[in-house]
GUFIVEX-153629 format. One line per 8 residues: number of its first residue (from 0); their letters; for each residue x, y, z of C-alpha. Coordinates in pm, 1 decimal, always signed. Layout:
! GUFIVEX-153629
NUM> A> X/Y/Z ~ ...
***
This chain:
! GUFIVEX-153629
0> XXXXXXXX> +2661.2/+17398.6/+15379.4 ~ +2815.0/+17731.7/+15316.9 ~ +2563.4/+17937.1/+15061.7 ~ +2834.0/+17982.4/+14716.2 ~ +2768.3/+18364.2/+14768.3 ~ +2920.1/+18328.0/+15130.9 ~ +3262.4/+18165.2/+14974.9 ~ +3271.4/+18483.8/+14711.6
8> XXXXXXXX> +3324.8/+18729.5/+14970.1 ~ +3562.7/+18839.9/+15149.0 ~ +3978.1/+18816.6/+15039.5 ~ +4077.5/+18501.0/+15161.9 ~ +4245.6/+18258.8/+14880.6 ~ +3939.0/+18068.6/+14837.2 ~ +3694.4/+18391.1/+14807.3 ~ +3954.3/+18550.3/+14502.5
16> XXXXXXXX> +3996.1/+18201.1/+14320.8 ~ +3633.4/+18149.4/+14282.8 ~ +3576.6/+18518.1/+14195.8 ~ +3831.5/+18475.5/+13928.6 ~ +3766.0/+18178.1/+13810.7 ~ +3435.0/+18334.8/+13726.9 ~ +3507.6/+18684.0/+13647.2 ~ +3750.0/+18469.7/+13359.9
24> XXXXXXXX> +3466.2/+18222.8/+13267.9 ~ +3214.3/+18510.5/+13243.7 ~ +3443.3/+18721.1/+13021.2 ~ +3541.9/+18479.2/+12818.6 ~ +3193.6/+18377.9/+12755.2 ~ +3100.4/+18717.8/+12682.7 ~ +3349.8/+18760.7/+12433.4 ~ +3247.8/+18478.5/+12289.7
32> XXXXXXXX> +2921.0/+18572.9/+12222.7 ~ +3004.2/+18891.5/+12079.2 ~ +3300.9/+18736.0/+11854.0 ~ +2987.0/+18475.4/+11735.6 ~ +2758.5/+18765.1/+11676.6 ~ +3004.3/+18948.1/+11471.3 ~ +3115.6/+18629.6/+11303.0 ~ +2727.9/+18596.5/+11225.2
40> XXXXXXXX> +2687.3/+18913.2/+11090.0 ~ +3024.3/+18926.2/+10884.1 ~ +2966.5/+18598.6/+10681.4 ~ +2668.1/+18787.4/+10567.8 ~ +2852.0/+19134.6/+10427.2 ~ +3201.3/+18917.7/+10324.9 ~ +3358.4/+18649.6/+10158.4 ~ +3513.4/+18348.3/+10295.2
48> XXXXXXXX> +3843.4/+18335.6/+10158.4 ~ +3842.2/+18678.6/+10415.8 ~ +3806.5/+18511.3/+10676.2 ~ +4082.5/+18281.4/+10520.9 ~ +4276.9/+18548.0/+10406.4 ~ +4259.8/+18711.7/+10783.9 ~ +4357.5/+18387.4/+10959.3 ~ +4716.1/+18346.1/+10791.1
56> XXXXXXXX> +4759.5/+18702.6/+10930.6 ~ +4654.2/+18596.2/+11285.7 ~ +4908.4/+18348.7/+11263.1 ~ +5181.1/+18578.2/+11155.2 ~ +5062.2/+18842.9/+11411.5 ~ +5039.1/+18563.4/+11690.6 ~ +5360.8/+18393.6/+11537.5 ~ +5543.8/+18725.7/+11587.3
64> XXXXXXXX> +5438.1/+18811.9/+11955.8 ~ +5466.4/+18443.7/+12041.0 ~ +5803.5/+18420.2/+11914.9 ~ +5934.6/+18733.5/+12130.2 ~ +5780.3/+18671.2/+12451.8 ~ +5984.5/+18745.9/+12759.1 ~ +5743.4/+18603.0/+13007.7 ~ +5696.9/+18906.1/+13192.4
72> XXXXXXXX> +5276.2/+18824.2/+13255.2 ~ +5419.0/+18537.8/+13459.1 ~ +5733.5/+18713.2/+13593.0 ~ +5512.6/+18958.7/+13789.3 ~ +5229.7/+18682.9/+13859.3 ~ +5540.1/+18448.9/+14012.5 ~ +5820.9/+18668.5/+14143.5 ~ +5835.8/+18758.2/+14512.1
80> XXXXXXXX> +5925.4/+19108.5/+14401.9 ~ +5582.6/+19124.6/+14197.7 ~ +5441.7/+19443.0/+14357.9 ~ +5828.2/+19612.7/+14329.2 ~ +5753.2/+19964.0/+14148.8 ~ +6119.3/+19900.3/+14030.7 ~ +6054.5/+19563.4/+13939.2 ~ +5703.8/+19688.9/+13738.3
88> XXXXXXXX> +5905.5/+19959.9/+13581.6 ~ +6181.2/+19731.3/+13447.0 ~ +5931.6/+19517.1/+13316.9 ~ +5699.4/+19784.6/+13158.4 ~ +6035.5/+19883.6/+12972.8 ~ +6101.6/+19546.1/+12810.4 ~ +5739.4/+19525.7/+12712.6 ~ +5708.7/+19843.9/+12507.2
96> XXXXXXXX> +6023.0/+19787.4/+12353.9 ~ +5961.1/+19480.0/+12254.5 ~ +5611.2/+19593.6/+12140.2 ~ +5791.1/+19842.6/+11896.3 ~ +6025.9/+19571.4/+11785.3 ~ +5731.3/+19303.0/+11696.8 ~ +5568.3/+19654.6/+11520.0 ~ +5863.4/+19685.7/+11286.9
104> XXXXXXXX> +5902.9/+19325.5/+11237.8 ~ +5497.2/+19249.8/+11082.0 ~ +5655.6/+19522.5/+10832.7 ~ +5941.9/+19312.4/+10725.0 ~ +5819.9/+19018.2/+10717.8 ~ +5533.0/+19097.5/+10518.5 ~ +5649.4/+19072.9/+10176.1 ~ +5800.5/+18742.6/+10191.0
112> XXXXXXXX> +5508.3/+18583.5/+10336.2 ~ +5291.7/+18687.0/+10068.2 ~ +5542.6/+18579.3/+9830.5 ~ +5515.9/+18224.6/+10019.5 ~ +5113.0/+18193.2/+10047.3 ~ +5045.6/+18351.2/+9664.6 ~ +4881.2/+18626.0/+9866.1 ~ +4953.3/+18960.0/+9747.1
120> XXXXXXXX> +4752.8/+19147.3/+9961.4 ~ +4906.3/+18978.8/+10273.7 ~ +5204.4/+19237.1/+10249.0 ~ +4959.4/+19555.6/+10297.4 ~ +4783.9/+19419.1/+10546.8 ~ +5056.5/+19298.3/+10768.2 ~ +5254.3/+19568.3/+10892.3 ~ +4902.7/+19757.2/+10940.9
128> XXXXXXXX> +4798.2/+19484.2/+11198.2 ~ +5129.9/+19459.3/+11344.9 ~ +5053.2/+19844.9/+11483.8 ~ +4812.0/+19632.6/+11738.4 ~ +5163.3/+19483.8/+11880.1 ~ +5277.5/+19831.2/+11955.4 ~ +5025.5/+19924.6/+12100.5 ~ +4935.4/+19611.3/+12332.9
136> XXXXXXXX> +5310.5/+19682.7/+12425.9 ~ +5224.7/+20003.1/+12585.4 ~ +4935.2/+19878.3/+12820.3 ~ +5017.8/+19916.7/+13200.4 ~ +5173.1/+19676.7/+13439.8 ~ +4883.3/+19703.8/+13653.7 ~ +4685.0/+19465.2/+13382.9 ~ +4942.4/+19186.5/+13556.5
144> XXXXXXXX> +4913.5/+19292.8/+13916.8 ~ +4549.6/+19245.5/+13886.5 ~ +4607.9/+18917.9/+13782.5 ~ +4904.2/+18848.7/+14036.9 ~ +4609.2/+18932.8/+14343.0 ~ +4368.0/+18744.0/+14165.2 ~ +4125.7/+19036.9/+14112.1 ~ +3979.2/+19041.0/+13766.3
152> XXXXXXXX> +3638.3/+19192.9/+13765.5 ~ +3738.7/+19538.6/+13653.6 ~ +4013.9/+19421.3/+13390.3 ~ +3763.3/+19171.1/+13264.0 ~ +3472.7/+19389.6/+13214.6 ~ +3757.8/+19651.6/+13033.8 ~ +3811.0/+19379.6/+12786.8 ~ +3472.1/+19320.1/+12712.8
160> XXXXXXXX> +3409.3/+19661.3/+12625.2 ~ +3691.5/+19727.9/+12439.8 ~ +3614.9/+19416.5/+12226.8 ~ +3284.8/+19530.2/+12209.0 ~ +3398.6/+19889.4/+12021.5 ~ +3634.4/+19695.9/+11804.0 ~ +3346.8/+19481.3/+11636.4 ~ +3115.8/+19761.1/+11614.3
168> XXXXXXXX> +3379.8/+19963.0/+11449.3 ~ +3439.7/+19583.3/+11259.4 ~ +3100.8/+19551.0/+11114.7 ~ +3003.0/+19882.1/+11005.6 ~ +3321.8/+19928.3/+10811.2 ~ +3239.9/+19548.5/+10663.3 ~ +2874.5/+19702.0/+10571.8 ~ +2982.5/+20022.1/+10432.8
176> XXXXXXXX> +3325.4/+19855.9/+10238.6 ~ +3265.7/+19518.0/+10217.1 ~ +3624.6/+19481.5/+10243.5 ~ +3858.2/+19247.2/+10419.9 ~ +4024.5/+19574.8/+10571.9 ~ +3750.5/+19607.4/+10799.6 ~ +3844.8/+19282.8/+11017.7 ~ +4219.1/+19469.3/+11017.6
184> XXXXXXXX> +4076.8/+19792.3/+11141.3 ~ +3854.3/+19662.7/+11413.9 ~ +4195.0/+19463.0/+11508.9 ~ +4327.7/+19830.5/+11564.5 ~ +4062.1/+19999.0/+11720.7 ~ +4000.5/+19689.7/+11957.0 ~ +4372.5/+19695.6/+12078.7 ~ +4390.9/+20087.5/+12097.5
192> XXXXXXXX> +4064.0/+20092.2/+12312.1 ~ +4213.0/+19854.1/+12508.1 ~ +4486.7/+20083.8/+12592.0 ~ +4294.9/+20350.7/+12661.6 ~ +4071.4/+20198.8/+12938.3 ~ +4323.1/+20018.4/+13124.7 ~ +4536.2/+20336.4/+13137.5 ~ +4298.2/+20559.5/+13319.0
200> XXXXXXXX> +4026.0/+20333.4/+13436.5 ~ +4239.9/+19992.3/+13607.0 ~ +4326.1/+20075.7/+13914.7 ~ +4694.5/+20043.3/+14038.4 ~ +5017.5/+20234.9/+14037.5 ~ +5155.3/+20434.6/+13679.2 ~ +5393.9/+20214.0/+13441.5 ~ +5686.1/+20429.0/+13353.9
208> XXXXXXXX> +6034.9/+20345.7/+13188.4 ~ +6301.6/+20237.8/+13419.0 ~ +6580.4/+19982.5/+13449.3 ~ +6705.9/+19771.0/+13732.0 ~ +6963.5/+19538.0/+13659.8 ~ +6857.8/+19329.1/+13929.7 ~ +6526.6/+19302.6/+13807.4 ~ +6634.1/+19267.1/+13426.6
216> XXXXXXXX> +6841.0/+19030.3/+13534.4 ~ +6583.2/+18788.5/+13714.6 ~ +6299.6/+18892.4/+13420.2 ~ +6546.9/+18811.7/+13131.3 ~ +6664.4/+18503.5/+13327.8 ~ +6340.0/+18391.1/+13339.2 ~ +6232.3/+18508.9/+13043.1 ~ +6489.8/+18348.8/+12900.6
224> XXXXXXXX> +6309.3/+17983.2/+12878.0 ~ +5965.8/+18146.9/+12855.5 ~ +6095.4/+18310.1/+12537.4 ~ +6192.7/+17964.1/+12381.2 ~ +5854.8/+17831.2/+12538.0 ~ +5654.3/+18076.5/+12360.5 ~ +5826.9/+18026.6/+12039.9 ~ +5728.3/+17637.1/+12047.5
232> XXXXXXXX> +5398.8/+17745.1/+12157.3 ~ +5350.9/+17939.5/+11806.2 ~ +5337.1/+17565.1/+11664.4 ~ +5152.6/+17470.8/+11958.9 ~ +4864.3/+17727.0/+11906.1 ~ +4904.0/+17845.6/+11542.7 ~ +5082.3/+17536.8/+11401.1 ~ +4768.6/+17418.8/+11234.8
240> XXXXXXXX> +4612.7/+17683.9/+11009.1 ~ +5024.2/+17794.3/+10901.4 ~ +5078.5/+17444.1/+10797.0 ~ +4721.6/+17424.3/+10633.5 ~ +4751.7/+17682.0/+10436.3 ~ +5017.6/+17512.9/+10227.6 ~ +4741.7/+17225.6/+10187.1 ~ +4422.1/+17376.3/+10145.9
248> XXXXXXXX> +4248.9/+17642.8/+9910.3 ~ +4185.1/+17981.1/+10086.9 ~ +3839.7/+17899.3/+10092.7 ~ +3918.6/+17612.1/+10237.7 ~ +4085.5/+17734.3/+10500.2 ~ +3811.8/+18021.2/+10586.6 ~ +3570.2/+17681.1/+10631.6 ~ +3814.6/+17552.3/+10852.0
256> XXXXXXXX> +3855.9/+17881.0/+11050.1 ~ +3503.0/+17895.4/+11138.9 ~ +3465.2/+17522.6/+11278.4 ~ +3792.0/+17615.8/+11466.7 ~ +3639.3/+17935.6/+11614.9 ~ +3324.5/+17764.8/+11731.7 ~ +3506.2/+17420.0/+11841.7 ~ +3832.0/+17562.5/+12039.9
264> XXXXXXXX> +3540.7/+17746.7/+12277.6 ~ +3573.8/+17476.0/+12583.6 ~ +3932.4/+17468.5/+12519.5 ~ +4027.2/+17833.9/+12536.8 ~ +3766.9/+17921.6/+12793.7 ~ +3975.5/+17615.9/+12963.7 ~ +4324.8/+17838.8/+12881.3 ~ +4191.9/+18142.9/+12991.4
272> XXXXXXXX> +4078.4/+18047.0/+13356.5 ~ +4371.3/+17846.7/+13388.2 ~ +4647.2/+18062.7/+13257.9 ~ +4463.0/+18353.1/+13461.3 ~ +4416.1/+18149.7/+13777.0 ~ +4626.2/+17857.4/+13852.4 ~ +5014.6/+18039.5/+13882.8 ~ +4897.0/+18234.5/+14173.4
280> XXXXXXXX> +4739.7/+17937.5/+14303.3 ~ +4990.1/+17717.2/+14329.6 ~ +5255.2/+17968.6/+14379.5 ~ +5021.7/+18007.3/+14738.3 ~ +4943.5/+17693.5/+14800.7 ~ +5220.8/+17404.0/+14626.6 ~ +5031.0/+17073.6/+14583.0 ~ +5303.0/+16906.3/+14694.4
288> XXXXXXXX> +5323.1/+17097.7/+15004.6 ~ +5053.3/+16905.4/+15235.7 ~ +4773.1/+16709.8/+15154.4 ~ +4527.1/+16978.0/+15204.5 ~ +4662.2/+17160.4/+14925.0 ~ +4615.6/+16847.5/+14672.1 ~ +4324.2/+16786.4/+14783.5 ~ +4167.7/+17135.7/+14716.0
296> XXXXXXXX> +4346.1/+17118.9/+14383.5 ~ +4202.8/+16804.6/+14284.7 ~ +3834.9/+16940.4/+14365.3 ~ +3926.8/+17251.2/+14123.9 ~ +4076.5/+17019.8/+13858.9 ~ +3798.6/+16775.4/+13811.9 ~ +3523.8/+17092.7/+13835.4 ~ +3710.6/+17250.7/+13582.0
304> XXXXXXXX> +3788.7/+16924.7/+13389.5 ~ +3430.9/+16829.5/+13381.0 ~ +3268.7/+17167.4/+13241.1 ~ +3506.6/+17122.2/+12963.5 ~ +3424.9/+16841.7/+12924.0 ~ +3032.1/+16892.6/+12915.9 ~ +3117.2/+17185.9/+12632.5 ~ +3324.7/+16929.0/+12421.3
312> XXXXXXXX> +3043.2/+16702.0/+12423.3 ~ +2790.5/+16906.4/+12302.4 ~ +3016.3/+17039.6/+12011.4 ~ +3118.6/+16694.4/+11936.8 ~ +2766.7/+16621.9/+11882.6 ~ +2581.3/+16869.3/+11790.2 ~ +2854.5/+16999.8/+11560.9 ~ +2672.5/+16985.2/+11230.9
320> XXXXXXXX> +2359.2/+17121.4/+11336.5 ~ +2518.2/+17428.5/+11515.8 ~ +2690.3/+17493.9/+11219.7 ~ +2366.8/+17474.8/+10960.9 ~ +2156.2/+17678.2/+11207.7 ~ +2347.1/+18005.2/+11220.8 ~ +2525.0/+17970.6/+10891.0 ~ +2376.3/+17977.5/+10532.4
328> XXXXXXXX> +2510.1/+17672.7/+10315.5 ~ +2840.8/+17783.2/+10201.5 ~ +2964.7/+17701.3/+10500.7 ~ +2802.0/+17398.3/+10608.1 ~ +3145.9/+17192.2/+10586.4 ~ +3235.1/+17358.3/+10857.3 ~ +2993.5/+17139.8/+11108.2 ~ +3242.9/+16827.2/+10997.6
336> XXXXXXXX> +3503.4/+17006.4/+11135.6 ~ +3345.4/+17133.5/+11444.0 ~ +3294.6/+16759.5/+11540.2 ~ +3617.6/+16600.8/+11433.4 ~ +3790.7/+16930.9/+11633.3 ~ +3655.0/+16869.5/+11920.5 ~ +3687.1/+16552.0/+11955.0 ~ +4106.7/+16587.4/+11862.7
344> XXXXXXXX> +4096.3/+16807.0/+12230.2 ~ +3999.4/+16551.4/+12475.0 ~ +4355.0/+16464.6/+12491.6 ~ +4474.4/+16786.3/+12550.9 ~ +4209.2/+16880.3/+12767.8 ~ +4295.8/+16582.8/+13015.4 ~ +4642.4/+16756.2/+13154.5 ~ +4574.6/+17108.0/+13110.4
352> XXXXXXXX> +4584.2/+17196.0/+13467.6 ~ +4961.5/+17069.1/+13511.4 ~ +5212.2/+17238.5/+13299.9 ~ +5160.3/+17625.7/+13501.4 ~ +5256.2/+17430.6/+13799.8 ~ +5655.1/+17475.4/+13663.1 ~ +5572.8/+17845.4/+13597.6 ~ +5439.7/+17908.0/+13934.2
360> XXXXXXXX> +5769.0/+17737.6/+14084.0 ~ +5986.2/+17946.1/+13863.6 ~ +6084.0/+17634.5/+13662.2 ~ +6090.1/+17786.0/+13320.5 ~ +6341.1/+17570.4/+13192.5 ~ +6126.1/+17192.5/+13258.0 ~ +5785.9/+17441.2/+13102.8 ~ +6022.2/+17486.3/+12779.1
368> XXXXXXXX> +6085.6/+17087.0/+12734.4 ~ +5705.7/+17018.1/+12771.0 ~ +5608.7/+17260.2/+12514.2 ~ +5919.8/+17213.7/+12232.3 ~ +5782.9/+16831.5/+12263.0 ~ +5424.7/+16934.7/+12203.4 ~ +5530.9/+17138.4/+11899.4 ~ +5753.2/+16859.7/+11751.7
376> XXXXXXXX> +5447.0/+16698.6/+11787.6 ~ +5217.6/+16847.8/+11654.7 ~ +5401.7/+16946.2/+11338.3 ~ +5505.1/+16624.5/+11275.8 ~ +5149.2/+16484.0/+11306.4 ~ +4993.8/+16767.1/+11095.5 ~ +5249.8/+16739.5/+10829.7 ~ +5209.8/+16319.6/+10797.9
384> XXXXXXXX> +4881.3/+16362.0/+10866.1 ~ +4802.1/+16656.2/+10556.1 ~ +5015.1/+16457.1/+10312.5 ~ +4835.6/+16116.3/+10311.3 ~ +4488.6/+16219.4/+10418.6 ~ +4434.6/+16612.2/+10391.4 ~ +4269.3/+16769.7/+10660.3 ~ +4104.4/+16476.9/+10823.3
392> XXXXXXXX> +4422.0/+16317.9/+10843.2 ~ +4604.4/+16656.9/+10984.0 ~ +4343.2/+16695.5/+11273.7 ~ +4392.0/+16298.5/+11351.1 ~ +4769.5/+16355.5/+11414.4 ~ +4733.2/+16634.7/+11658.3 ~ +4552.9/+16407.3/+11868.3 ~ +4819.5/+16136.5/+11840.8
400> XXXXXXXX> +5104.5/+16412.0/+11888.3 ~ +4894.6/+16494.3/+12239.5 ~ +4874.5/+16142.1/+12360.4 ~ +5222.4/+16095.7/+12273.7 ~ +5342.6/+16359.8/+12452.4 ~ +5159.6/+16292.0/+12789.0 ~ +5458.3/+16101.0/+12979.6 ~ +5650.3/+16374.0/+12954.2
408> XXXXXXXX> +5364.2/+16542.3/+13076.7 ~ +5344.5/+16346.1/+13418.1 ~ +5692.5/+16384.7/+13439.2 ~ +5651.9/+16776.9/+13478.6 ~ +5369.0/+16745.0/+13748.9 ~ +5505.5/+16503.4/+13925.6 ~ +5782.4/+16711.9/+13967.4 ~ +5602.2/+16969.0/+14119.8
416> XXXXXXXX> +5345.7/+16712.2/+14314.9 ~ +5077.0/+16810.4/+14109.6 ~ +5003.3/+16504.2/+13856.0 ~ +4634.7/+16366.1/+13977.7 ~ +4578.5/+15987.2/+13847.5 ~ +4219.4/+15914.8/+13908.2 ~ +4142.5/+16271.9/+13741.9 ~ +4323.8/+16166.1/+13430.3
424> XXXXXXXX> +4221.8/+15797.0/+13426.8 ~ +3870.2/+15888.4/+13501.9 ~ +3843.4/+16133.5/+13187.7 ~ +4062.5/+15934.3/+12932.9 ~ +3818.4/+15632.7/+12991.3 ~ +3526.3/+15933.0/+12956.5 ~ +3696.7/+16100.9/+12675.4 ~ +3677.3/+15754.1/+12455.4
432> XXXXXXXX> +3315.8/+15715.8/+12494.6 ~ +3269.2/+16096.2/+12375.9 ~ +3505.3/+16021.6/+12078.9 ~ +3337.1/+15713.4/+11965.3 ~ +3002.5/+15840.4/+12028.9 ~ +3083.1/+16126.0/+11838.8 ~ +3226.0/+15966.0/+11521.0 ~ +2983.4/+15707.5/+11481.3
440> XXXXXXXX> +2691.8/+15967.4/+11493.7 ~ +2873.5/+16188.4/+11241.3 ~ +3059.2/+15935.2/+11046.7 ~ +2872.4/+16024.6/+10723.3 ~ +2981.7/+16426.4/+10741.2 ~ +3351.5/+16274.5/+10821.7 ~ +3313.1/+16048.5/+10521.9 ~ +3208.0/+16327.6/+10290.5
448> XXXXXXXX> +3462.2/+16565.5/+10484.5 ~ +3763.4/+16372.3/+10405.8 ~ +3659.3/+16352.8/+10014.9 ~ +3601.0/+16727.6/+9979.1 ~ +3937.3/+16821.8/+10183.1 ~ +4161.8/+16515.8/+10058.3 ~ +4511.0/+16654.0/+10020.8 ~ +4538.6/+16945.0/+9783.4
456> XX> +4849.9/+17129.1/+9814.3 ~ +4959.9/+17399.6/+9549.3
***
């Protein structure tokens, strides 16, 4: 057998997925330990209706770039003119201006949205966060090259450290204000960091402003589907804690915030290989194209499949007891949630591989139906769901909304040969014995859960 250190070198497809994939697993990781750390440490110096308070402005700050995305990450990472200077150029253009768009938008919007949440504060701290959009508009197109060639070791270790001066900056502001302003600055300093390294320390050629029509032309084309994609994918992402914050208190939601953060772990480190990793891959080597390209897929999918898996398992339940060791009791609801999150994922987690599979084809448009269904979903589950049995009830209807939406699901991959039934049949049957194994364990938190969030909208 080939030693795993043997497959890492070299620059063959295999070597740079595997590096990748765990450049991407490694970073995210990382970050996650420093985002727990800092979580850790700022439940100590502030309040949790901050940490409420700061996740409706996630959502409008996500909401807003979300809503305006032109898909040029996957443009670049899909187009045969990918390593174009032209082609870079046009796309660096319609990045920053967008960036200075989304910049001017956080400061309009932010007076009617704390008019809507009862927030006051909401419409200082907005259009200061929204600054972050500008300047995550301004970063390089090299960050997507990296990605297009599969080499991620610099770019992730960048992140890292940039994250790493944003908390710092985070928590000794917290300490010396004890102010909800510090999570906004270290939002700032995080992004301009960012910026900074990637600028002068990722290799690859300068960004500068330039237009091509032909290039505008195929980006806005298709970025024209990604753009309606992304919007949907607001609801997708985000959906939850801007319909929850209609139905619970603030500190309500900063409990619910915190078993999200530690829950979604398996599910974004999931996102983040994937979204990093599989559009080059297939856009190399098509699963539909030969056997030999299934089958390699197939051995990726149920690796990746199963360490999820494994993750979701031990927050499903250990969920409680995670919770109560690294938080005092104020937040102890918040092990409830952990479990009853993670166990609403399995769904999702079943067909994540499939959907980038349209992307890497250039098939925008079929991408857009798959998520626009998802967010119909989803809202409609959270919304029946909130009204008859408060949160509980909100989290069991985004697992229904998945499930329901999984035909449409094998439609897509089948499409583009990539849909895999013994993968999916062999983890839905898996994912039921977590779920029930999980509930009936924690049935008495649930119980107790459900009274303390029953509906309780304003």
């Amino acid at each position: 057998m080939i030693p795993v250190m043997t497959r890492l070198r070299g620059d063959a497809l295999l070597a740079r997925v595997m590096r990748s994939s765990a450049w991407t697993a490694l970073g995210y990781g990382a970050s996650q330990v420093l985002r727990l750390a800092s979580n850790l440490i700022l439940t100590k110096l502030l309040f949790p209706e901050a940490f409420g308070l700061m996740a409706l402005v996630s959502v409008f700050i996500v909401g807003l770039t979300m809503f305006s995305d032109m898909g040029t990450e996957p443009a670049i990472l899909q187009h045969r003119r990918g390593d174009e200077a032209a082609f870079l150029n046009t796309a660096f253009t319609i990045q920053v201006t967008r960036g200075a768009v989304l910049w001017l938008a956080s400061a309009a919007i932010a007076w009617p949205a704390a008019l809507f949440y009862g927030q006051p504060l909401l419409a200082m701290i907005l259009p200061v966060a929204g600054f972050s959009l500008f300047l995550h508009g301004l970063e390089p197109a090299r960050v997507h090259t990296a990605g297009r060639h599969l080499r991620l070791g610099r770019l992730t270790a960048l992140d890292l450290i940039s994250q790493a001066v944003g908390i710092a900056s985070m928590v000794l502001l917290a300490w010396a204000t004890q102010s909800v302003w510090a999570l906004v600055a270290g939002w700032i300093v995080s992004s301009g960091t960012r910026l900074a390294l990637v600028s002068f320390a990722q290799p690859g050629p300068r960004s500068r402003l330039g237009w091509e029509p032909a290039a505008a032309r195929d980006l806005l084309h298709f970025g024209a589907w990604l753009f309606l994609s992304t919007a949907c994918g607001f609801l997708v992402a985000q959906g939850d804690k801007a319909i929850l914050g209609k139905y619970l208190t603030l500190e309500q939601l900063g409990l619910y915030n915190i078993g999200f953060f530690l829950a979604s772990f398996p599910m974004l480190l999931g996102q983040a290989i994937v979204g990093r990793i599989l559009i080059p891959l297939y856009r190399e080597r098509p699963p539909g194209a030969s056997a030999s390209n299934f089958g390699r897929l197939r051995q990726m999918r149920f690796a990746l499949t199963g360490v999820i898996f494994a993750l979701l398992t031990v927050m499903a339940f250990a969920g409680e007891g995670i919770v109560d060791l690294m938080y005092d009791p104020r937040y102890s609801p918040a092990g409830a949630i952990l479990v009853l999150i993670a166990v609403v994922q399995i769904p999702s987690v079943i067909g994540m591989t499939y959907d980038q599979a349209a992307l890497a084809a250039g098939d925008s448009r079929s991408f857009f139906l798959l998520t626009a269904a998802r967010a119909l979903g989803l809202v409609c589950g959270l919304i029946i769901g909130a009204e008859y049995l408060g949160l509980v009830g909100a989290l069991v209807g985004q697992a229904m909304a998945a499930i329901a939406v999984y035909p449409l699901l094998i439609w897509l991959a089948r499409r583009h040969g990539a849909w895999d039934p013994l993968h999916d049949l062999s983890f839905a049957a898996l994912g039921v014995l977590i779920a029930m194994g999980a509930l009936y364990v924690d049935s008495g938190a649930i119980t107790e859960l459900s009274t303390l969030f029953a509906r309780s909208a304003p």
